[in-house]
C-alpha positions in Angstrom: 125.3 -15.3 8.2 123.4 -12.6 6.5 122.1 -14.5 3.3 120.3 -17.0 6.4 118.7 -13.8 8.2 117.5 -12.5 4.7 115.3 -15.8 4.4 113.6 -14.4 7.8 110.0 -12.7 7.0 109.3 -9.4 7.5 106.1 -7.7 8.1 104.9 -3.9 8.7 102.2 -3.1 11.2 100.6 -0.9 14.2 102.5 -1.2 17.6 98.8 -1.6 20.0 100.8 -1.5 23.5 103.3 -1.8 25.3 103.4 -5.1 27.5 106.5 -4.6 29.3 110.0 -4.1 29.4 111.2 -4.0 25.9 107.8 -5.9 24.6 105.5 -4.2 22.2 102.8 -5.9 20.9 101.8 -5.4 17.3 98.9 -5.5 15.2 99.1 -6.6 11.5 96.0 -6.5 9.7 95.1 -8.8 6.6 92.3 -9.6 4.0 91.6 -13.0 3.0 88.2 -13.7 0.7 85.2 -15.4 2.4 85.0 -18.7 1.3 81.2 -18.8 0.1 80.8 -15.1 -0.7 84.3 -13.6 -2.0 84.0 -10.5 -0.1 87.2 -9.6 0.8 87.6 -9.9 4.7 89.6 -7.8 7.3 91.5 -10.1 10.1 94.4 -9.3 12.5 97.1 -11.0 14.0 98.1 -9.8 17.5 102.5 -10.1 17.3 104.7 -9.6 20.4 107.8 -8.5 19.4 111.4 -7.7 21.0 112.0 -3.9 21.7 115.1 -3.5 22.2 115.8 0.1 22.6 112.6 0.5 23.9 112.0 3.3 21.5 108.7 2.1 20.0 105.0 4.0 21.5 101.5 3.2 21.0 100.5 4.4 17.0 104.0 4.0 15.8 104.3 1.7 12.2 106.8 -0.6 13.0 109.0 -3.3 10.3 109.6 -6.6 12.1 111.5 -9.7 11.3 111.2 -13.4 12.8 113.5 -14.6 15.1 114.1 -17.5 17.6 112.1 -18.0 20.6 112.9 -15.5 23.1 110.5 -16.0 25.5 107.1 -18.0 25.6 105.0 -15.3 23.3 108.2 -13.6 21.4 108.9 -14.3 18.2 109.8 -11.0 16.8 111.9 -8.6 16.8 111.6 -5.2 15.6 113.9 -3.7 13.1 112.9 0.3 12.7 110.5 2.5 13.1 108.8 3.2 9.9 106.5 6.0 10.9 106.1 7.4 14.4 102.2 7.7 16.0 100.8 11.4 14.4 99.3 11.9 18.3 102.4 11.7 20.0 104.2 14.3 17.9 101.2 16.7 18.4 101.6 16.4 22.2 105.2 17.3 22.0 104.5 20.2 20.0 102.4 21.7 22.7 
């Protein structure tokens, strides 16, 4: 069962919100070349993805891995929390 999850793609990106219980939607930015000049080109893909600890905040890099349907937007999940949002920790601090 594990060699068919390790097919799965993963990606890293920006967790932009929170849309509910145990939804976060994620930002993962790309650049693709323009076709007639070749400059390379930002774009991003806007990813809601399963939470299921609900342990992910606005800022935080996240990993996450495809997974079946879960509802009619989710097809992600994620899988840790790479790097936690630098503005949150400073308002704990405080």
């Amino acid at each position: 069962m594990s060699e068919s999850r390790s097919n799965r793609k993963t990606l890293l990106g920006l967790v932009a919100s929170r849309s509910g219980d145990k939804t976060v939607k994620v930002n993962f930015q790309y650049t693709v070349p323009h076709p007639v000049y070749g400059k390379e080109v930002k774009r991003r893909t806007v990813l809601h993805a399963h939470d299921e600890k609900n342990e992910c905040k606005p800022g935080d890099k996240v990993e996450i891995m495809e997974t079946r349907p879960l509802s009619k937007l989710k097809r992600w999940r994620v899988i840790r929390v790479v790097e936690a949002a630098k503005i949150a920790a400073q308002s704990i601090e405080d």
